[in-house]
C-alpha positions as CSV (number, residue, x, y, z in Angstrom):
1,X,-9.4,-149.7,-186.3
2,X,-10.8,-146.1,-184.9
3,X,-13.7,-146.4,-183.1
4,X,-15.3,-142.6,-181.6
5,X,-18.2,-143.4,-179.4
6,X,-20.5,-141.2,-178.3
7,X,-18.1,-137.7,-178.7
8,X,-19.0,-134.6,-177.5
9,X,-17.2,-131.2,-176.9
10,X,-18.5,-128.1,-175.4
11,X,-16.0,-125.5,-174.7
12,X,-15.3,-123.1,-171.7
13,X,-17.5,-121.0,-173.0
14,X,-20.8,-122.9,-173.6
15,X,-20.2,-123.6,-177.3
16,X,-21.0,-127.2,-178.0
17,X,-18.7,-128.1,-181.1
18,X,-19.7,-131.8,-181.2
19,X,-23.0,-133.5,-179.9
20,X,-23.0,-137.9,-179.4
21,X,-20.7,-138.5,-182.3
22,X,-20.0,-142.3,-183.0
23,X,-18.4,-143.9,-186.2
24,X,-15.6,-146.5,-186.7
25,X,-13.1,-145.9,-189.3
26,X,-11.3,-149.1,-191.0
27,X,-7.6,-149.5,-191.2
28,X,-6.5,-148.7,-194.5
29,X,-9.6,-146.2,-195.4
30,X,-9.5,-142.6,-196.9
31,X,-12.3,-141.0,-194.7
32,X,-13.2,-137.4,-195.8
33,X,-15.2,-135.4,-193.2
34,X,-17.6,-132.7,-194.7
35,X,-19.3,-129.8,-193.7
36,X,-20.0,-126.3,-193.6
37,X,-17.1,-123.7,-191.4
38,X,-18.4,-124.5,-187.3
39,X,-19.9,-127.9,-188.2
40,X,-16.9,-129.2,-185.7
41,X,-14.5,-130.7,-188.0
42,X,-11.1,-129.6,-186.8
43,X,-12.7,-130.2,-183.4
44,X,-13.4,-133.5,-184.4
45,X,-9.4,-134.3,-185.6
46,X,-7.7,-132.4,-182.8
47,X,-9.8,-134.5,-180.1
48,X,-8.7,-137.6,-181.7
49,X,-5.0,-136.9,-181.3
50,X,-5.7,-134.8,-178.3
51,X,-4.7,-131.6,-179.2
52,X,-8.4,-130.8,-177.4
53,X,-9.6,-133.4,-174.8
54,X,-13.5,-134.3,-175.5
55,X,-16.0,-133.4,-172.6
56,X,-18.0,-136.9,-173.1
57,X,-16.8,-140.0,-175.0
58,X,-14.4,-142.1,-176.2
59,X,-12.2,-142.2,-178.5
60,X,-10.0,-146.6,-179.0
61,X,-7.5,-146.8,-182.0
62,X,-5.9,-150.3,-182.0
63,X,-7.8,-151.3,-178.6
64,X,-6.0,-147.9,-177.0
65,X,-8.3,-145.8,-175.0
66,X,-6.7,-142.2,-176.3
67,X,-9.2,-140.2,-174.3
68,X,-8.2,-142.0,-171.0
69,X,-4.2,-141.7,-172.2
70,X,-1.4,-139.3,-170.3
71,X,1.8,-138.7,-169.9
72,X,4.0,-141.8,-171.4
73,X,1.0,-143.7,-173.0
74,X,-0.1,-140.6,-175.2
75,X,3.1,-139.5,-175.9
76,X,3.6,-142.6,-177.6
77,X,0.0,-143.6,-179.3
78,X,0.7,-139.6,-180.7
79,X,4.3,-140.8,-182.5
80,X,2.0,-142.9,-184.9
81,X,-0.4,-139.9,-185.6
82,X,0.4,-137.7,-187.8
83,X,-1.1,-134.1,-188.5
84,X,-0.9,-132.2,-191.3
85,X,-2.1,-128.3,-190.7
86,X,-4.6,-126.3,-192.8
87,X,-2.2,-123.1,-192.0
88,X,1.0,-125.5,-192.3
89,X,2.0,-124.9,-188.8
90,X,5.7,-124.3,-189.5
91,X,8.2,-122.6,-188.1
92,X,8.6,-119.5,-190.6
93,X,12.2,-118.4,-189.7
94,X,14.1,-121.7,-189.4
95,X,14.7,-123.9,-191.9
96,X,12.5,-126.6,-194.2
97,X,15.2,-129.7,-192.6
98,X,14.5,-128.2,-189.3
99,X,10.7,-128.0,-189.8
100,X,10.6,-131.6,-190.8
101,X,13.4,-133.0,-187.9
102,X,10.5,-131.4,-185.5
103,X,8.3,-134.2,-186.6
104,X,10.8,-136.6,-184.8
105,X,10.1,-135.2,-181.5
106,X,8.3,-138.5,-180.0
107,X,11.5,-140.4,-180.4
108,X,13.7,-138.1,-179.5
109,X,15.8,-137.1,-176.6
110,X,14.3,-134.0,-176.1
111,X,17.4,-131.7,-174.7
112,X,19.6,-132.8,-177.9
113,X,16.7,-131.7,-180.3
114,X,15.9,-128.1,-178.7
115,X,19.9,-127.5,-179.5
116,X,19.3,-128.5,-183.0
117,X,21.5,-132.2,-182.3
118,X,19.7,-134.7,-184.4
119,X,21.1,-137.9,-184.9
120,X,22.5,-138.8,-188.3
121,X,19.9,-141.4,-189.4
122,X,17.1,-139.0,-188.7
123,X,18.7,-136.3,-191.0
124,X,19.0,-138.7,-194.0
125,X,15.4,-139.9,-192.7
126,X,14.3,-135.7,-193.0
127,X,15.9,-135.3,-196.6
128,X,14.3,-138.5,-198.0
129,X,10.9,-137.4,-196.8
130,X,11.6,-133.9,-198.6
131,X,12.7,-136.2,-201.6
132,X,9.5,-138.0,-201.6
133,X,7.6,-134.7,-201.7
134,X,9.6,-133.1,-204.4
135,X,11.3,-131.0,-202.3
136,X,14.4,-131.7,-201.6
137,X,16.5,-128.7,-203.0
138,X,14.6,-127.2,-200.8
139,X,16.1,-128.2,-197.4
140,X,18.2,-125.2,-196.3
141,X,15.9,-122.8,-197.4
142,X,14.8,-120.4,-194.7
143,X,10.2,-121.9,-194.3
144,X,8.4,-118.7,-194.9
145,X,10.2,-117.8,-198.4
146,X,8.5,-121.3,-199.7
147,X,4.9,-120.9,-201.6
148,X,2.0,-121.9,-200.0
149,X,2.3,-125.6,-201.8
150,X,5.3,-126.2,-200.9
151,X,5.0,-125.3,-197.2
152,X,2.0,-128.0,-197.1
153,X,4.6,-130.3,-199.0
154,X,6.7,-129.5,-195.5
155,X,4.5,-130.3,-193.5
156,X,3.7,-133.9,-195.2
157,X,7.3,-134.9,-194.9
158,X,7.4,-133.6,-191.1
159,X,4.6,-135.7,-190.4
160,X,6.2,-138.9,-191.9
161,X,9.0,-138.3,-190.0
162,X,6.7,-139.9,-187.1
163,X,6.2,-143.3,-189.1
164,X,2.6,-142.7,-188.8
165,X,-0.1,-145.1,-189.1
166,X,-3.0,-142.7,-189.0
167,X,-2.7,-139.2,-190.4
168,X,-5.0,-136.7,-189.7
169,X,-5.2,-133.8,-192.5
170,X,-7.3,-131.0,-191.1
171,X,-8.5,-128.6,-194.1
172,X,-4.7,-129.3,-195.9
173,X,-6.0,-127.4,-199.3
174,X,-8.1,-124.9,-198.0
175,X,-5.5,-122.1,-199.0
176,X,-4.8,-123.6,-202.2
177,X,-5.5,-123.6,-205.5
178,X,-7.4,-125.8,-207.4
179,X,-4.1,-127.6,-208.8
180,X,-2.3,-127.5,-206.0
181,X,-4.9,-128.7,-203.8
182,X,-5.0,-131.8,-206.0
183,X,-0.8,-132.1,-206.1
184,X,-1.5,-132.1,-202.4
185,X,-4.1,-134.6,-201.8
186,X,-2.4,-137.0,-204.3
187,X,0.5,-137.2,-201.5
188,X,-2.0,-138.2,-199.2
189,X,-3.3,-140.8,-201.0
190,X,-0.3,-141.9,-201.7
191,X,0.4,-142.6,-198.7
192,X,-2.9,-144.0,-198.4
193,X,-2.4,-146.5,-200.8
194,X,0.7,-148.3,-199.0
195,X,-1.5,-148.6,-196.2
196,X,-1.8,-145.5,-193.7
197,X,-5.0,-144.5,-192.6
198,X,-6.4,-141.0,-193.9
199,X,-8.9,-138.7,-191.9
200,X,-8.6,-136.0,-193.6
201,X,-11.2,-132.8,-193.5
202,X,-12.4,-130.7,-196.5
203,X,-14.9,-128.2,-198.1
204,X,-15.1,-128.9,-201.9
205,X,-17.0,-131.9,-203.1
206,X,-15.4,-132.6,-206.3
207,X,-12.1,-133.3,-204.1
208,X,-14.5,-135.7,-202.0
209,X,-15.3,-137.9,-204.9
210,X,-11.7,-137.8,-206.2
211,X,-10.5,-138.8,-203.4
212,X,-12.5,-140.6,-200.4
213,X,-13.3,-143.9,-199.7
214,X,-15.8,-143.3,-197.5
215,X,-17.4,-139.8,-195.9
216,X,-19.3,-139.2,-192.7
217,X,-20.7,-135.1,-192.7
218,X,-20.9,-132.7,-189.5
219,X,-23.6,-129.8,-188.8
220,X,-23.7,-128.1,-185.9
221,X,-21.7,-130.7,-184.5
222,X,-24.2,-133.5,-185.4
223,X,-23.4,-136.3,-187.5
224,X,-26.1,-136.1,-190.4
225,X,-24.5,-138.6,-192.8
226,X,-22.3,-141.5,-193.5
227,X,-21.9,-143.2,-196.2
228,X,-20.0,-143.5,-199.8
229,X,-19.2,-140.3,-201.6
230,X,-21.5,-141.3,-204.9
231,X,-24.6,-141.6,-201.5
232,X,-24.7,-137.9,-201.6
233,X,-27.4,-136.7,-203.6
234,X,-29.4,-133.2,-204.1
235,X,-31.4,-134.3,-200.8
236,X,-27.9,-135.1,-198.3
237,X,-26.2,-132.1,-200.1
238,X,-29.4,-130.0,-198.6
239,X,-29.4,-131.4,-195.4
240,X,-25.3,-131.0,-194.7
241,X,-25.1,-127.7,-196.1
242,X,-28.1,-126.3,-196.0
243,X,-30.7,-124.2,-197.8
244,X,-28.9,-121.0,-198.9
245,X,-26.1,-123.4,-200.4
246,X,-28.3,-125.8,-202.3
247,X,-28.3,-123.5,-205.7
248,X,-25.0,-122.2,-205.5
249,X,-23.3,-126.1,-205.4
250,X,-25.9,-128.2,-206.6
251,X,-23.8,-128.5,-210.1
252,X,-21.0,-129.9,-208.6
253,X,-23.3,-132.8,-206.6
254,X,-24.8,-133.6,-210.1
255,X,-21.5,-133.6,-211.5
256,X,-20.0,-136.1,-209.3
């Protein structure tokens, strides 16, 4: 189990991204996070891994403070959390094998990896994982000539390089299409479905019904709901996203 207690962030320069955020999230679960661009979503994900250390709070997965964690200890609660990019996060000019070896790094010895000497298990490990995506004919292609899609594909099969329990998906089909998006997402619950954890962050709430289990929704870095996807009515929709959006997306509430 996650448990966030009491979370806040306020950055360097007086922006407070997240104010006394608190929810638990069950192994196994599919939790979408919602709200509009600045509510603090990414801020949210990348303090649970600790790409961004909160200012107040904690932050226990499996009885392992991650906000109190350093050097060895968070090294190796991050192996089991994985992160999948909203701008993929790759590197463009080497190649898709090489992209997804880098998701080995936490069990790794670190010298042999920056000369690009990866044991033989983990490159049969890197090409199933592109298998599993769809990709695999894709593995000595140079990154940045793959499409958009396909570069999200990469950056699922890096992050199961880690064996991770809990993956953390910030915005994953925000540059998508609509078909993609869903090609996408169905990885994720995949994955899911055999029993990893999913936070996973998005804008569209047609994907939220498809896809989440349960939803807690940030504004202004306040957590204004929690609850099952079906829970959020013309009334929640307002109150999450606001006045301006209520006509504009109301359709899409009713419709789900």
């Amino acid at each position: 189990m996650l448990r966030v207690e009491h979370l806040t962030k306020v950055y360097p320069s007086g922006t407070v991204a997240l104010k006394d955020v608190s929810f638990t999230v069950a192994d196994g679960e599919f939790l979408v996070v919602i709200g509009l661009s600045g509510s603090g979503k990414s801020t949210l994900l990348r303090c649970i891994n600790r790409l961004i250390d909160p200012t107040e709070g904690r932050i226990v997965w499996d009885d392992a403070d991650i906000t109190q964690a350093s050097g060895a200890d968070l090294r190796r609660l991050r192996r089991h959390i994985g992160m999948v990019f909203q701008q993929f996060n790759l590197v463009k000019r080497s190649s898709v094998v090489t992209n997804v070896l880098s998701g080995r790094l936490g069990y790794a010895n670190l010298w042999l990896s920056l000369v690009g000497l990866w044991p033989k298990a983990d490159r049969e490990r890197a090409l199933r994982a592109l298998e599993r995506v769809g990709i695999a004919d894709k593995a000595h292609t140079r990154a940045d000539t793959l499409s958009g899609g396909q570069q999200q594909r990469v950056g699922i099969a890096r992050t199961l390089m880690q064996e991770p329990k809990l993956i953390l998906a910030d915005e994953p089909v925000a540059s998508l299409d609509p078909v993609l998006s869903h090609s996408i997402l169905q990885y994720l619950e995949q994955l899911n479905k055999e029993g990893i954890t999913v936070i996973c962050s998005l804008h569209f709430l047609d994907l939220v019904h498809r896809y989440a289990t349960r939803v807690i929704a940030l504004k202004d870095g306040l957590k204004v709901f929690e609850g099952l996807p079906n829970e959020i009515n013309r009334a929640k929709f307002k109150e999450i996203y606001g006045e301006e959006a209520q006509e504009v997306r109301a359709t899409t509430v009713e419709e789900g």
